[in-house]
C-alpha positions in Angstrom: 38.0 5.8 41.6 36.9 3.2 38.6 33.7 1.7 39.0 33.4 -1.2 37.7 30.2 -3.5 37.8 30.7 -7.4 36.0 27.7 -10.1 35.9 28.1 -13.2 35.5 26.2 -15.6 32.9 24.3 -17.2 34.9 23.1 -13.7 36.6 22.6 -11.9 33.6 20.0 -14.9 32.4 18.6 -14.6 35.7 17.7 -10.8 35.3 16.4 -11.7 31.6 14.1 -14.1 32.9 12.8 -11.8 35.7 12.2 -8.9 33.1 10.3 -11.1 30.9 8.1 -12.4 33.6 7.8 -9.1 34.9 6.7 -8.0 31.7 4.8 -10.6 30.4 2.7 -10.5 34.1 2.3 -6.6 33.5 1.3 -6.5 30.2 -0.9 -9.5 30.3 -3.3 -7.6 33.2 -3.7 -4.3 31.0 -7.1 -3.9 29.2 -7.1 -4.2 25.8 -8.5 -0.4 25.4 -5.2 0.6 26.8 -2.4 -1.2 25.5 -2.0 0.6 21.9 -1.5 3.7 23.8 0.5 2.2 26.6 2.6 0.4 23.9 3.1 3.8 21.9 3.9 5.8 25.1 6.6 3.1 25.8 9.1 3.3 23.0 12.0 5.2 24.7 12.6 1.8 26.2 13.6 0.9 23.4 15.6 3.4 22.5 17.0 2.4 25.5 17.2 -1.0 24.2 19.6 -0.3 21.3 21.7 2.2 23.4 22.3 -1.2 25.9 22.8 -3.2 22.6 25.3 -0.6 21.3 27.0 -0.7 24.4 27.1 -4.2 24.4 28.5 -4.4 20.5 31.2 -2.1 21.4 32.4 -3.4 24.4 32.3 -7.3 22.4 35.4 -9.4 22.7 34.3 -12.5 20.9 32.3 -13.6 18.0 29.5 -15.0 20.3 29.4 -11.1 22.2 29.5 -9.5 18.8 26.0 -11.7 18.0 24.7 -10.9 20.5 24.9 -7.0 21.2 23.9 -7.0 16.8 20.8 -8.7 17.4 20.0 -6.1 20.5 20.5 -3.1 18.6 18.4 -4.9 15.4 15.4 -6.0 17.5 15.5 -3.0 19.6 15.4 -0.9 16.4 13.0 -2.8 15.2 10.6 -2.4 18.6 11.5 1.2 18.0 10.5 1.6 14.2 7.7 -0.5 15.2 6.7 1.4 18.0 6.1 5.0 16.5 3.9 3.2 13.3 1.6 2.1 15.9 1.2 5.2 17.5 0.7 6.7 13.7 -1.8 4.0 13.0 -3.3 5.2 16.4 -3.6 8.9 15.7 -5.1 8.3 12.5 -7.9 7.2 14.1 -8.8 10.2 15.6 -8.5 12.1 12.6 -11.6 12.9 11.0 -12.5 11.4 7.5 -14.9 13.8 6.3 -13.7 17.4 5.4 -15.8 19.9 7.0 -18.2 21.7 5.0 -17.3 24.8 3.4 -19.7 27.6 4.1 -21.9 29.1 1.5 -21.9 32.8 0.5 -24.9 34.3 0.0 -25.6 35.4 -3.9 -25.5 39.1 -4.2 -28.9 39.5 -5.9 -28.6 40.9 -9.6 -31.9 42.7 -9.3 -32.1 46.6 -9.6 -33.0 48.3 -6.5 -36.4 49.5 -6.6 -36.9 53.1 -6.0 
């Protein structure tokens, strides 16, 4: 049993939009505090992303598909590669920039013993 699911131009914009004001509307209300780490914790979307965009390369027909599905799988790389220097930039913050203090050994004393 093939199962087969086909949008239409018009639909598929209509989805883009939505996304996009989905997003833009989620993202906007998120406090600044949180939106490095929300942005870094997010970037198997974007693997997802390319996956769609390689999907859509391979299944291209015409030169304007082909575009299209390239410039997916470039900007969703891109989101990707993006994505984990963030969260890099983010870790390094935590790490400390001092190097802890080595401790001191006490001297064996080169007196004689008395005695």
């Amino acid at each position: 049993m093939p199962f087969d699911i086909t949008m239409t131009g018009l639909v598929a914009l209509y989805v883009f939009m939505l996304a996009g004001f989905a997003g833009w509307v989620i993202i906007g209300n998120v406090p600044a505090i949180l939106h490095t780490p929300l942005m870094s914790g997010s970037n198997f979307v974007h693997g997802i992303v390319v996956v769609g965009g390689l999907f859509a390369l391979l299944n291209a027909s015409t030169a304007l598909e082909q575009g299209i599905g390239f410039f997916a799988v470039l900007l969703g790389a891109g989101n990707a590669a993006g994505g984990y220097a963030v969260t890099d930039r983010m870790l390094a913050m935590f790490k400390s920039s001092v190097a802890p203090a080595k401790h001191r050994r006490r001297a064996k004393s080169h007196h004689p013993k008395k005695g």
